[in-house]
N, C-alpha and C positions, 0 to 999 in steps of 0.2 A: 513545503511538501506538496500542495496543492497545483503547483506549477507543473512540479515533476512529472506526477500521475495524471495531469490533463497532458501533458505532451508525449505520456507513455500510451494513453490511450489514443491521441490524435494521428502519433504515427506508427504507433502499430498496433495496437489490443482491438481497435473499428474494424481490421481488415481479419481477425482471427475467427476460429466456429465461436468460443466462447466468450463472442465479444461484448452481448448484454450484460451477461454475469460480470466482466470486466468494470461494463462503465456504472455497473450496479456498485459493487464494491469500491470505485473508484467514489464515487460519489458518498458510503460511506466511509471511507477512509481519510477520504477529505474534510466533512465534518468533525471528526473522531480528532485527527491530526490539527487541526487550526489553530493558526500562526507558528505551528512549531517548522522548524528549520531541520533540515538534514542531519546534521550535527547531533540535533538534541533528542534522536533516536536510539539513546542509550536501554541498555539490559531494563530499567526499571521505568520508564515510560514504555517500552514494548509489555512488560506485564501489565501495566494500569489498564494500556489499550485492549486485550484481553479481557482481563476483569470487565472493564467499562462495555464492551459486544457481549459479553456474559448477563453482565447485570441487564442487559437490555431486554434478553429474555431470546436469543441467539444461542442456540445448538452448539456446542463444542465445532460438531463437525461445519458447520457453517462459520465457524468462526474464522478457525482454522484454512479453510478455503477465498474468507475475507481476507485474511491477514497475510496469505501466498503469494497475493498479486502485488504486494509493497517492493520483495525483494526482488520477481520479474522485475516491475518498473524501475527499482533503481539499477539494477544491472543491465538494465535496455539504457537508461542514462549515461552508463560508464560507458558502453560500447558507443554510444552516440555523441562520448563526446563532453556531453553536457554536466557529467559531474565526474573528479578524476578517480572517486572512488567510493564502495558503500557501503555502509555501514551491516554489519553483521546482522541478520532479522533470524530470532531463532523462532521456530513454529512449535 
Protein backbone atom coordinates (compact mmCIF):
# COMPACT_ATOMS: atom_id res chain seq x y z
CA UNK A 1 0.00 0.00 0.00
CA UNK A 2 2.63 2.20 0.89
CA UNK A 3 4.00 2.16 -2.63
CA UNK A 4 0.87 3.05 -4.16
CA UNK A 5 0.14 6.22 -2.12
CA UNK A 6 3.79 7.45 -2.43
CA UNK A 7 3.30 7.24 -6.23
CA UNK A 8 -0.29 8.61 -6.02
CA UNK A 9 1.23 11.49 -4.27
CA UNK A 10 4.51 11.78 -6.40
CA UNK A 11 2.55 11.92 -9.54
CA UNK A 12 -0.17 13.67 -8.93
CA UNK A 13 -1.59 14.76 -5.18
CA UNK A 14 2.14 17.26 -5.01
CA UNK A 15 0.69 19.19 -7.91
CA UNK A 16 -3.08 19.50 -6.59
CA UNK A 17 -4.55 22.84 -3.98
CA UNK A 18 -4.85 20.14 -1.40
CA UNK A 19 -1.72 18.65 -1.70
CA UNK A 20 -0.51 18.93 2.13
CA UNK A 21 -3.53 17.44 3.48
CA UNK A 22 -2.86 14.73 0.69
CA UNK A 23 0.77 14.00 1.76
CA UNK A 24 -0.57 14.34 5.45
CA UNK A 25 -3.01 11.56 5.13
CA UNK A 26 -0.83 9.77 2.95
CA UNK A 27 1.74 9.52 5.55
CA UNK A 28 -1.00 8.39 7.83
CA UNK A 29 -2.34 5.87 5.92
CA UNK A 30 0.81 4.49 5.33
CA UNK A 31 1.58 4.01 8.88
CA UNK A 32 -2.05 2.76 9.52
CA UNK A 33 -1.72 0.29 6.40
CA UNK A 34 1.89 -1.35 6.89
CA UNK A 35 2.90 -4.27 5.10
CA UNK A 36 -0.70 -4.78 4.20
CA UNK A 37 -1.13 -5.40 0.33
CA UNK A 38 -3.92 -4.22 -1.95
CA UNK A 39 -5.69 -7.21 -1.89
CA UNK A 40 -6.01 -7.36 1.93
CA UNK A 41 -8.23 -4.20 1.82
CA UNK A 42 -11.20 -6.15 2.39
CA UNK A 43 -14.85 -4.68 4.27
CA UNK A 44 -13.26 -5.58 7.69
CA UNK A 45 -9.64 -4.32 7.81
CA UNK A 46 -11.36 -0.85 6.22
CA UNK A 47 -13.48 -0.85 9.53
CA UNK A 48 -10.43 -1.78 11.92
CA UNK A 49 -8.67 1.17 10.11
CA UNK A 50 -11.57 3.48 11.01
CA UNK A 51 -11.80 2.25 14.56
CA UNK A 52 -8.05 2.35 14.81
CA UNK A 53 -8.09 6.88 13.42
CA UNK A 54 -11.09 6.86 15.90
CA UNK A 55 -9.43 5.34 18.79
CA UNK A 56 -6.64 7.79 18.12
CA UNK A 57 -8.58 10.58 19.10
CA UNK A 58 -9.42 11.77 15.23
CA UNK A 59 -12.77 13.40 14.54
CA UNK A 60 -15.27 11.36 12.55
CA UNK A 61 -14.91 14.10 10.01
CA UNK A 62 -11.22 14.04 9.78
CA UNK A 63 -11.28 10.54 9.49
CA UNK A 64 -13.45 10.30 6.97
CA UNK A 65 -11.45 13.02 4.85
CA UNK A 66 -8.20 10.59 5.83
CA UNK A 67 -9.73 7.63 4.48
CA UNK A 68 -11.01 9.54 1.00
CA UNK A 69 -7.74 9.87 -0.41
CA UNK A 70 -7.09 5.73 -0.47
CA UNK A 71 -9.73 5.23 -2.99
CA UNK A 72 -8.41 8.57 -5.10
CA UNK A 73 -5.01 6.94 -4.97
CA UNK A 74 -6.08 3.64 -5.96
CA UNK A 75 -8.07 4.64 -8.88
CA UNK A 76 -5.30 7.25 -9.95
CA UNK A 77 -3.39 3.70 -9.89
CA UNK A 78 -5.82 1.88 -12.20
CA UNK A 79 -5.97 4.74 -14.62
CA UNK A 80 -2.06 4.85 -14.46
CA UNK A 81 -1.78 1.59 -15.14
CA UNK A 82 -0.25 0.39 -12.09
CA UNK A 83 -2.89 -1.72 -10.69
CA UNK A 84 -5.60 -3.52 -13.03
CA UNK A 85 -8.11 -2.87 -10.46
CA UNK A 86 -9.39 -1.55 -6.84
CA UNK A 87 -10.68 -2.55 -4.36
CA UNK A 88 -13.96 -1.22 -3.17
CA UNK A 89 -13.18 1.63 -0.18
CA UNK A 90 -16.48 2.28 1.58
CA UNK A 91 -16.48 5.87 3.67
Amino acid sequence: MEWILTRYYHGHAHAIASSEFARIAIRILSFALEGKHVAELSPSVQRQLVADLLASGKSPGYVRRIVGVLPTALNWAVAEGELTMAPIIRL
